[in-house]
Structures are given as C-alpha cells and as structure tokens.
LOVEXZA-224101 format. One record per residue (C-alpha): residue number from 0; y, x negated, z negated. Coordinates in Angstrom, 2 decimals, padded with zeros to 5 digits. Example, Ala and Ser with C-alpha at 12.3 -4.5 7.8 and 13.67 -1.06 7.14 Angstrom:
BEGIN
+-------+---------+---------+---------+
! rovex !       y !       x !       z !
+-------+---------+---------+---------+
!     0 ! -004.50 ! -012.30 ! -007.80 !
!     1 ! -001.06 ! -013.67 ! -007.14 !
+-------+---------+---------+---------+
//
This chain:
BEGIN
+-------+---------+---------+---------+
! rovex !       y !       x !       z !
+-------+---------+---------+---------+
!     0 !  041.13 !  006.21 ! -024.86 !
!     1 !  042.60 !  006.14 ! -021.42 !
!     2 !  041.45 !  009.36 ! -019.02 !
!     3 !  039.45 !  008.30 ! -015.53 !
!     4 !  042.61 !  008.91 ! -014.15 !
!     5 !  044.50 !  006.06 ! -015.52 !
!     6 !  042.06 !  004.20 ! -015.14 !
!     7 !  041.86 !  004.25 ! -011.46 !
!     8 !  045.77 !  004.10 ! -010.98 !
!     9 !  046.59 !  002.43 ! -007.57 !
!    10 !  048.15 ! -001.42 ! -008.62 !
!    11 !  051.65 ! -001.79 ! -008.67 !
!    12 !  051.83 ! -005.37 ! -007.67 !
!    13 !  050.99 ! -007.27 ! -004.73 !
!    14 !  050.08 ! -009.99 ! -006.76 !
!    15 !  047.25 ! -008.18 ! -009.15 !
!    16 !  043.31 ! -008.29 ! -008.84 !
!    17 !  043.24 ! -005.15 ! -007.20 !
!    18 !  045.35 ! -006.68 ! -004.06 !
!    19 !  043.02 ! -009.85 ! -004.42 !
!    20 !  040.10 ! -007.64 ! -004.97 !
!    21 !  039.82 ! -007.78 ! -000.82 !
!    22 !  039.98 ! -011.30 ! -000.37 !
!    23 !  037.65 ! -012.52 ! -003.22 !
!    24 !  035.01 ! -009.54 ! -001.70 !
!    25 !  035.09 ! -011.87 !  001.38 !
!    26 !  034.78 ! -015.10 !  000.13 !
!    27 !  032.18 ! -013.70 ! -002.61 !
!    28 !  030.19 ! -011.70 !  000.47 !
!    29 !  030.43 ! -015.39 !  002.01 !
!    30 !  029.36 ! -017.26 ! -001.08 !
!    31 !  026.65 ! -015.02 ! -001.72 !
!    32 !  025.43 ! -014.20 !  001.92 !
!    33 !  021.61 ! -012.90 !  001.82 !
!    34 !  022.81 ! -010.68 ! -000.87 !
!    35 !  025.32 ! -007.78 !  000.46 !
!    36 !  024.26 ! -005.64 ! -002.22 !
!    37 !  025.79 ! -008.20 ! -004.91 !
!    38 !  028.42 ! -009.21 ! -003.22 !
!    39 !  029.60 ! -005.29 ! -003.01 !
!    40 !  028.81 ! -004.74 ! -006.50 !
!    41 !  031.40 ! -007.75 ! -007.14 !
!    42 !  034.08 ! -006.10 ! -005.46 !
!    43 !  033.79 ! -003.09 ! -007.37 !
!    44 !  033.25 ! -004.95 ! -010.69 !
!    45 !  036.71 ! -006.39 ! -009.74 !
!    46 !  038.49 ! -003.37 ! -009.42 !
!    47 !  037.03 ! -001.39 ! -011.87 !
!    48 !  038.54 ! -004.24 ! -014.09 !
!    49 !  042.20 ! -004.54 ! -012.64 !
!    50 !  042.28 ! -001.13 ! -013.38 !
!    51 !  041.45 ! -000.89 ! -016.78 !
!    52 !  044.01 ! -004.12 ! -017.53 !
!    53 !  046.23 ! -001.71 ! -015.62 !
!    54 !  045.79 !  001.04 ! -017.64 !
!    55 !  045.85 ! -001.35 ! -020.93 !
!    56 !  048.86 ! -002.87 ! -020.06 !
!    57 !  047.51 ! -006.33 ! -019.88 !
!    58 !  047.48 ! -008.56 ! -017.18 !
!    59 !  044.20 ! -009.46 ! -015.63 !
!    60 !  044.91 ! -012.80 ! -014.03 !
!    61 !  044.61 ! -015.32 ! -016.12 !
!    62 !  042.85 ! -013.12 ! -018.47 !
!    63 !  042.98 ! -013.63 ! -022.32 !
!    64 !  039.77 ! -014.12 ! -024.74 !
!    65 !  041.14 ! -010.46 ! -026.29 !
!    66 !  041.70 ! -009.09 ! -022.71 !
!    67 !  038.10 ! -010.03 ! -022.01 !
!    68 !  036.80 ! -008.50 ! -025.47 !
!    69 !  038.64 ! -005.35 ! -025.13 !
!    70 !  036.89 ! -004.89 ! -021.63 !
!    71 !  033.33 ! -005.40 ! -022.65 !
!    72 !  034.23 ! -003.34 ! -025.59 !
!    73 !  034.92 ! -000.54 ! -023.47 !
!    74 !  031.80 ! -001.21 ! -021.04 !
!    75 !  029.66 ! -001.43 ! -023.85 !
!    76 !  030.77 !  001.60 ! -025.84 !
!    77 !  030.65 !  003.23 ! -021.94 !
!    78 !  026.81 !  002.55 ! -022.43 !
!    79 !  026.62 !  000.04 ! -019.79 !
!    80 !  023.73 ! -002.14 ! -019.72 !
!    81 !  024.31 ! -005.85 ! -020.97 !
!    82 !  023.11 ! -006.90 ! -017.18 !
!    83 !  025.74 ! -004.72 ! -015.87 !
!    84 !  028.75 ! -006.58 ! -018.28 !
!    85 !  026.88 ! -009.73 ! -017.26 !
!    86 !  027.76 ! -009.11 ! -013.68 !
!    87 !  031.12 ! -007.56 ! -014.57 !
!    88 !  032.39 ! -010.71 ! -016.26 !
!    89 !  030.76 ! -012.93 ! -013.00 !
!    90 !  032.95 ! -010.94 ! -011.02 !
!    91 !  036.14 ! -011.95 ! -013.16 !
!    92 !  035.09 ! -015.63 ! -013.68 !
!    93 !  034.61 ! -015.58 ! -009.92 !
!    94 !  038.10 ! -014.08 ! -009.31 !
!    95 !  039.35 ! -016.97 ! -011.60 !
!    96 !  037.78 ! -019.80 ! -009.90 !
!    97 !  038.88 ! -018.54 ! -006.50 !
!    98 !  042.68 ! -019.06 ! -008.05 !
!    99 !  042.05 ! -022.88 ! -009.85 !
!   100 !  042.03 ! -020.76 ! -012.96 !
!   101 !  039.93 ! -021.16 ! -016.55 !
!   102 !  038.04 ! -018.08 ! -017.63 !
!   103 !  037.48 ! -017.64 ! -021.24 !
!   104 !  034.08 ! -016.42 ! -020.94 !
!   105 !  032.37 ! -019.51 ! -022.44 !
!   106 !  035.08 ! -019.30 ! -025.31 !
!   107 !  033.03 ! -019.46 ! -028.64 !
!   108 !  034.20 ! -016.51 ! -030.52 !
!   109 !  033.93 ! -013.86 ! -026.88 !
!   110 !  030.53 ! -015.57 ! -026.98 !
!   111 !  029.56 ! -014.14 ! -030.42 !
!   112 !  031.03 ! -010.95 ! -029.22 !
!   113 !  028.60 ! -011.01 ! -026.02 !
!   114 !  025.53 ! -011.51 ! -028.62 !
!   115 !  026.26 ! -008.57 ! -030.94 !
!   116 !  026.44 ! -006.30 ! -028.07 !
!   117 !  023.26 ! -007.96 ! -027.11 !
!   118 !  021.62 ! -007.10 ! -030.22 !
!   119 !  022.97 ! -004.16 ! -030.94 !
!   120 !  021.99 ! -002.34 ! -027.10 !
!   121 !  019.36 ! -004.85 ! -026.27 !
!   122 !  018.51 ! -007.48 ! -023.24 !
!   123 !  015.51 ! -005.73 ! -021.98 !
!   124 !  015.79 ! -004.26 ! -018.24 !
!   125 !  014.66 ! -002.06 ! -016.36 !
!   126 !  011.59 ! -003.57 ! -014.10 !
!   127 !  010.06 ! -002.38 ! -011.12 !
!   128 !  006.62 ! -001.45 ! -011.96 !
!   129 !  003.69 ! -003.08 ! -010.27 !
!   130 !  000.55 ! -001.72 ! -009.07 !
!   131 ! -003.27 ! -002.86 ! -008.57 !
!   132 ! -004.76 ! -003.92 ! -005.37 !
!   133 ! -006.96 ! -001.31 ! -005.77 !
!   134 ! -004.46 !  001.22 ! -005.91 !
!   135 ! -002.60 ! -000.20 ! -002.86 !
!   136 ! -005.82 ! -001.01 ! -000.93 !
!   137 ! -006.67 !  003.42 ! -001.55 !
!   138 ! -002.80 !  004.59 ! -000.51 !
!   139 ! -003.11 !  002.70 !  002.42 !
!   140 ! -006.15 !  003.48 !  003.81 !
!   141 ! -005.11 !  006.84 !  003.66 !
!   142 ! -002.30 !  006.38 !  005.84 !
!   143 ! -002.35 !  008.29 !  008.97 !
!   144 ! -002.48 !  005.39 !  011.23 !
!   145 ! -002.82 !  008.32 !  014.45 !
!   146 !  001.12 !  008.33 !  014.41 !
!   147 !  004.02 !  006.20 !  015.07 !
!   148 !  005.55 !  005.91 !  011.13 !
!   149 !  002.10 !  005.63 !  009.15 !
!   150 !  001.54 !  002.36 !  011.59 !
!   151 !  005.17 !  000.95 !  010.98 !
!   152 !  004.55 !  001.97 !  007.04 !
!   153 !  000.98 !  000.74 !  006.27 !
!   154 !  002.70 ! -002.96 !  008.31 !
!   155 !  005.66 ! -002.31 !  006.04 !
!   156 !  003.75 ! -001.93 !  002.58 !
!   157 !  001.11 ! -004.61 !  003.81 !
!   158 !  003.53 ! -007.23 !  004.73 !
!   159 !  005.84 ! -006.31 !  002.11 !
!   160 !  003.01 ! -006.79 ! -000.54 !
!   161 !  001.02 ! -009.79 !  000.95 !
!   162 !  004.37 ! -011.87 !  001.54 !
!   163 !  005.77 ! -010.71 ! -001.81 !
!   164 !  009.27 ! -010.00 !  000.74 !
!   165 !  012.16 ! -008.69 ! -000.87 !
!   166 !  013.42 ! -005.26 !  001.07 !
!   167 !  016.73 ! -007.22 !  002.21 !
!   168 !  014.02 ! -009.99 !  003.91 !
!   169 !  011.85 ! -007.14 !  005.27 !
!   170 !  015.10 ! -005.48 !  006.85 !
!   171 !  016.16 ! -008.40 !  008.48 !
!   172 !  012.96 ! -009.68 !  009.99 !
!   173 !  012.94 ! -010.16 !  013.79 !
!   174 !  009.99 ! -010.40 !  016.06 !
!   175 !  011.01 ! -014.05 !  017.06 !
!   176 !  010.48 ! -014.68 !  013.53 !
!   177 !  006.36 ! -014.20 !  013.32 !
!   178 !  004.26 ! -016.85 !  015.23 !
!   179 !  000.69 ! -015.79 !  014.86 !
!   180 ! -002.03 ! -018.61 !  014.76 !
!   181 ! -005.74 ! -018.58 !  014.57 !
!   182 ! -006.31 ! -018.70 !  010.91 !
!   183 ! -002.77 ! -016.59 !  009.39 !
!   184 !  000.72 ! -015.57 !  010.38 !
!   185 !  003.35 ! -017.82 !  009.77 !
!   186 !  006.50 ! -015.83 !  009.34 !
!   187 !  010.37 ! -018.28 !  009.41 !
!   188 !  013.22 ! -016.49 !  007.08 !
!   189 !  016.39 ! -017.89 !  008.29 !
!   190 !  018.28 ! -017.09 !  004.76 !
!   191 !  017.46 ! -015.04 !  001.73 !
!   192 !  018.82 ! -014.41 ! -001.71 !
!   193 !  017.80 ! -017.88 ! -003.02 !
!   194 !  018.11 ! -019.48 !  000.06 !
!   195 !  022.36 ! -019.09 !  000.95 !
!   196 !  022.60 ! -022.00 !  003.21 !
!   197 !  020.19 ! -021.20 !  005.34 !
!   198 !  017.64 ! -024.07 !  005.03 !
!   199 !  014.24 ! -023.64 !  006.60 !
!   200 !  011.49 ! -021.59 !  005.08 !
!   201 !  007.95 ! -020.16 !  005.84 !
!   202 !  005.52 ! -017.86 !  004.56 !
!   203 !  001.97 ! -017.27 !  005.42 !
!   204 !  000.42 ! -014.46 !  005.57 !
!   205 ! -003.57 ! -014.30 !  005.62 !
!   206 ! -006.35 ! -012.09 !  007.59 !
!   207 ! -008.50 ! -009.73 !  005.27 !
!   208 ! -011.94 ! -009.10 !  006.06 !
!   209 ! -010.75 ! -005.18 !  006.14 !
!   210 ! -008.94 ! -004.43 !  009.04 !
!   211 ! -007.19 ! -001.22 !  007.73 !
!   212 ! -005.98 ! -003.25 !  004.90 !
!   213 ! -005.18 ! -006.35 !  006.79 !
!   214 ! -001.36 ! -007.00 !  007.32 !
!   215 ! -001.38 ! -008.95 !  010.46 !
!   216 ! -004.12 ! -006.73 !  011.86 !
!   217 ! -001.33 ! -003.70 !  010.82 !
!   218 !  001.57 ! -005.61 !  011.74 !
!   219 !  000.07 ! -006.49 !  015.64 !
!   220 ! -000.81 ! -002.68 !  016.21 !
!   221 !  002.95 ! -001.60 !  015.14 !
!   222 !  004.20 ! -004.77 !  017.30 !
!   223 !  002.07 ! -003.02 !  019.95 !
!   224 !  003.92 !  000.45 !  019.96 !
!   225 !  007.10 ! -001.64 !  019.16 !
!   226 !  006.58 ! -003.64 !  022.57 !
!   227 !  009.32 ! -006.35 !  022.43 !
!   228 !  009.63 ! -009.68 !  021.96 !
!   229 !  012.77 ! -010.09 !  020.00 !
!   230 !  014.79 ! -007.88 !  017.47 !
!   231 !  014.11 ! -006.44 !  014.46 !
!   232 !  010.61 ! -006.23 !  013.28 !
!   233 !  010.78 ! -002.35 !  011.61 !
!   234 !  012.98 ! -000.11 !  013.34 !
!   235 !  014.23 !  003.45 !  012.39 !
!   236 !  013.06 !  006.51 !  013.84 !
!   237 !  014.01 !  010.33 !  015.53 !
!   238 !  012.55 !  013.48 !  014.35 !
!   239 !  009.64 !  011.20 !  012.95 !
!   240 !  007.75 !  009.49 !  015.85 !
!   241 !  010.81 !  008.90 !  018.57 !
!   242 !  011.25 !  004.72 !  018.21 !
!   243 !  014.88 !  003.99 !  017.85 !
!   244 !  016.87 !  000.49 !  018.32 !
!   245 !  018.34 !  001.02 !  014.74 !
!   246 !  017.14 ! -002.04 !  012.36 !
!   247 !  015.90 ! -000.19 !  009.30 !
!   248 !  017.92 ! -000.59 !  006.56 !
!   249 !  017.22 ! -002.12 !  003.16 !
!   250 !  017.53 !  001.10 !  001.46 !
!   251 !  014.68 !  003.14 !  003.88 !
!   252 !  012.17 ! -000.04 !  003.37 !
!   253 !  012.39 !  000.91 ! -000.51 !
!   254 !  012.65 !  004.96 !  000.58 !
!   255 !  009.02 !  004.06 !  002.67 !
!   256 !  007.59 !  002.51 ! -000.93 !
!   257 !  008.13 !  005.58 ! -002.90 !
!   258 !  007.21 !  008.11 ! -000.16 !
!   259 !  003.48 !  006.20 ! -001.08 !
!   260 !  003.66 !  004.87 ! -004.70 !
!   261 !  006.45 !  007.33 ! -006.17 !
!   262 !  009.70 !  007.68 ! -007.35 !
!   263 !  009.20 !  005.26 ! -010.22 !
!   264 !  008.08 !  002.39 ! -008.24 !
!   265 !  010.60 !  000.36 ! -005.66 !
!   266 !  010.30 ! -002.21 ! -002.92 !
!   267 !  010.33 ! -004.87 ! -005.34 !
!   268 !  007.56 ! -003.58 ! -007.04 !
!   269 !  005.87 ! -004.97 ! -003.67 !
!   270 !  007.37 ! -008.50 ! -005.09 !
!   271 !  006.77 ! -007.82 ! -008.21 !
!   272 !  003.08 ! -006.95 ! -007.87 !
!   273 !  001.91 ! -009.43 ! -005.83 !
!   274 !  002.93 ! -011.93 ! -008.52 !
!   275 !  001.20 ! -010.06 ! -011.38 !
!   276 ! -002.06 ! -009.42 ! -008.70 !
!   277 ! -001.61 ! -013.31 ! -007.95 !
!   278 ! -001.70 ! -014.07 ! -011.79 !
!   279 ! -004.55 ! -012.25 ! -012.47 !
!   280 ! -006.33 ! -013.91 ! -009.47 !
!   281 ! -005.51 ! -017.34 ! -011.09 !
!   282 ! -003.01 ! -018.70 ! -008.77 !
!   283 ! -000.66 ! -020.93 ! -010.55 !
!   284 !  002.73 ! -020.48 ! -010.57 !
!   285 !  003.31 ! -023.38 ! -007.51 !
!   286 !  000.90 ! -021.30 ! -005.78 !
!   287 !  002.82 ! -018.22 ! -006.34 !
!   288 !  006.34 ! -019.96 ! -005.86 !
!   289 !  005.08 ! -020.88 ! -002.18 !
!   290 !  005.30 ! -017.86 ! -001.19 !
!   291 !  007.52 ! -015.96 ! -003.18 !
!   292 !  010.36 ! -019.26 ! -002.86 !
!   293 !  011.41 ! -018.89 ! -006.74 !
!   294 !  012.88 ! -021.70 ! -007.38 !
!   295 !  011.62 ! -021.95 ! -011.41 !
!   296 !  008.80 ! -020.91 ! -012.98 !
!   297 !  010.56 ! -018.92 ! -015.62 !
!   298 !  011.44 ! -016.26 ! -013.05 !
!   299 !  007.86 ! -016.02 ! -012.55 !
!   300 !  007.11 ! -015.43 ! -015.88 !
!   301 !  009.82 ! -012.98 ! -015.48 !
!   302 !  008.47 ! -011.13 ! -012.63 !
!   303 !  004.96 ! -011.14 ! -013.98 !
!   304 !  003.89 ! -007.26 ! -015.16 !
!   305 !  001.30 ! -007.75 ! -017.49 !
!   306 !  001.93 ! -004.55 ! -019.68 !
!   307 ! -002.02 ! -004.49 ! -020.74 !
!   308 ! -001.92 ! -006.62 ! -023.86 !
!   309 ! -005.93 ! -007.08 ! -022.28 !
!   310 ! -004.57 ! -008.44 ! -019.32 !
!   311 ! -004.18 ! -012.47 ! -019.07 !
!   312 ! -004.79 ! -012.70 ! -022.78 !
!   313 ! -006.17 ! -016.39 ! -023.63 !
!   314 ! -007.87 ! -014.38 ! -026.57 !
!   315 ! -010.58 ! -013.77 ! -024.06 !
!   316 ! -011.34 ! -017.89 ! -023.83 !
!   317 ! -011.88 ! -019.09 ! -027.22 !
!   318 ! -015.46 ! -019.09 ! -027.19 !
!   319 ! -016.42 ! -016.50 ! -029.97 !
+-------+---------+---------+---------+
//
C-alpha cells in the first residue's frame, strides 16, 4: 500500500491527467454550469486519480479495465461511498471523452466488479431529512422578525421551502428575477442544475392566509430593508444587522437552515420536504415536478421522505 505521500507526487509529464486535470476542470465547469460544486468535485476526482496511476505505475490515459479495477479497489477498501466511486469514474470517463478516447467503464467484467462493491458496502445514501409543515410553520414564527437577519432568514426558509429551491438557485436569485402579481409571485431562474442551457423557467410561489408564515408577505418586508431593484435577492451581512453588497453564498443559505432546523438537516431538506409535504397533500408528481423542474418522476420518488411506514401507505384505502 502506497503512503499519502506517493500518492500525491507532483506528475512528471506534461502529457498526464494531472497537467490535463486544468483544462478538463474548465470544459467540465462549462459542461456542467449551474453546478460549481460538481464540477470542482470533478477536478479533484481527476487528480486524486492521476496520482494514484502515478504512484501504481500505470498510465491513466487511456486507462485499462485492470487500471480501472485496481482504483475502485482502493476507493472502496478506502471506505468510500459507492456514490463517491460513481462520481470518481464520471470524472475519468469525462477526461476520456474530452481526448476521442473509449473508457472501459461499461466493460462487462469492471461492471460485475462495480456490483459486488455495491452489495458488499451498499447503494443507500445519505438523505437530507425532511420536516413537517407544522414544524416549519412553529420555527418560523418564532423568528425574531424585529431585526435585519431573522427577516432575510424567515424569506430565506419560506421561499426556500415553498419553491422547493435548491441553495445554489436561492444564492443566485436577483431582484429582477421576482415579478409579483395579484394572486402569487412568479419567480424566472435563468439556469439551474437540470437546466445547463439556460432555457426559460418559472416558479410560483402562493400567498398564505398567515402572514408570518407567508413567503411573499416575508420576502416583500426583507425586499423592503433590502431597497433595490436589481442584484442579488439575499445578501450577506456585518456584525449581524449591517446589510452588505456580498451575494450570500450557497454554503451560508444551508448554514441559515441549520441555525433553525439543526445540524442534521440541510438546505435541501427545504427541497426535499416540500416534496414529501406535497405528497402527503396529494399533489401528483406533475404537480410536484412544476415546481421542483425534475425532469422524471423517479427522482421524485427519490426525493420523497416517507420514513413512517403509516405515512402514504395504500393499506389505509382498502376498505376494511
């Protein structure tokens, strides 16, 4: 077994991964714009993998079926999770297609490799919890609303929730994005993660009959204290209350979402629960794909937390 050391030996050759490591993090951060977070992870990934071939001796471009095993061998045995060697070997198969290259990743016997690690450390990830209306509709009412963050966080966790936003959509909203009607708020996303190219989108966002639970009720009195017309939506802030011109980052939306629900829950538990609150409601999964923009109904199923075997059981219709 190689040390850390060796395995993160500066490359030798112009011509290895490492040294096309840069380039493919700038075509993947183009390929995959809406999702920084990926593309960065890709990048890494690609390293992390010239310098284990590196360290093995082998070379990594074109990469063999037993250069490939030996590598998720080692990830595995590392006790990475089978997403993370998932996304390690999209990384390489993207490096591959960037150079007209085959990858051997759909090759049949790697492929029977891929499902014993599968069964032997299991498929099942990690999920962002949800949480009940009820709980949401308590945490924010208790919000001090009498200062400067609780306004920008109850609009945050409201809008968040209602719109079923990812963080990286919440981040990048701008003011010019939110045209407020009569009946809702009808909010444009100029990209997202399943939307690359940039092809029109809306939500809507509805009044509730509870203003301090109503997100465009919360999201016109932050507007108010924000006083602009254009630029981003949620801003950072100074010592707490001082407003800055700093777009809040990704990473402090999700920081907002446990200061209220905890350190086990995330932003996209603000995703993930409206789609399980939605699903209990009876929306269908169109209804719920309207607004969320999931492209499939199995990612719905996917997002769905229904942990309460009493929850959305059909047991419950039968008639007995």
């Amino acid at each position: 077994m190689k040390t850390d050391a060796q395995l993160v030996t500066t490359p030798k050759s112009t011509d290895s991964l490492a040294s096309l490591s840069e380039q493919t993090a700038r075509y993947v951060e183009a390929g995959l714009q809406g999702a920084p977070n990926t593309a960065r992870a890709y990048a890494s990934d690609l390293r992390h993998f010239t310098h284990w071939c590196q360290a093995n001796q082998v070379e990594p471009v074109p990469a063999t079926v037993d250069t490939l095993a030996g590598y998720v061998t080692y990830l595995a045995d590392a006790g990475k999770k089978v997403a993370t060697i998932h996304r390690h070997l999209s990384a390489i198969s993207k490096a591959h297609v960037l150079r007209g290259l085959d990858c051997p990743t759909d090759n049949k016997q790697f492929q029977v490799l891929l499902d014993g690690i599968r069964r032997v450390h299991g498929v099942r990830q990690k999920q962002a919890p949800a949480f009940t209306l009820v709980q949401l509709k308590r945490l924010v009412r208790a919000i001090d609303t009498q200062t400067v963050m609780g306004l920008r966080d109850r609009a945050i966790l409201l809008l968040g929730f209602t719109g079923a936003f990812r963080r990286s959509e919440l981040s990048a909203l701008n003011v010019q994005d939110l045209r407020f009607t009569e009946d809702c708020l009808i909010v444009s996303l100029a990209k997202s993660k399943t939307n690359q190219l940039g092809e029109y989108e809306e939500k809507a966002i509805f009044y509730s009959p509870e203003a301090k639970v109503c997100p465009i009720r919360s999201l016109q009195a932050w507007l108010r204290v924000l006083r602009r017309d254009v630029g981003p939506v949620f801003v950072g802030m100074r010592m707490g209350q001082r407003l800055t011109q700093v777009r809040l980052s990704d990473k402090s939306v999700n920081c907002v979402v446990q200061r209220y629900l905890g350190p086990t829950y995330s932003a996209h538990s603000l995703r993930a629960s409206f789609v399980t609150v939605a699903k209990l409601a009876g929306a269908d999964d169109s209804e719920i794909m309207n607004q969320t923009k999931h492209k499939t109904s199995t990612m719905i199923r996917r997002y769905t937390r229904l942990d309460d075997v009493r929850q959305h059981n059909a047991a419950q219709k039968i008639g007995l």
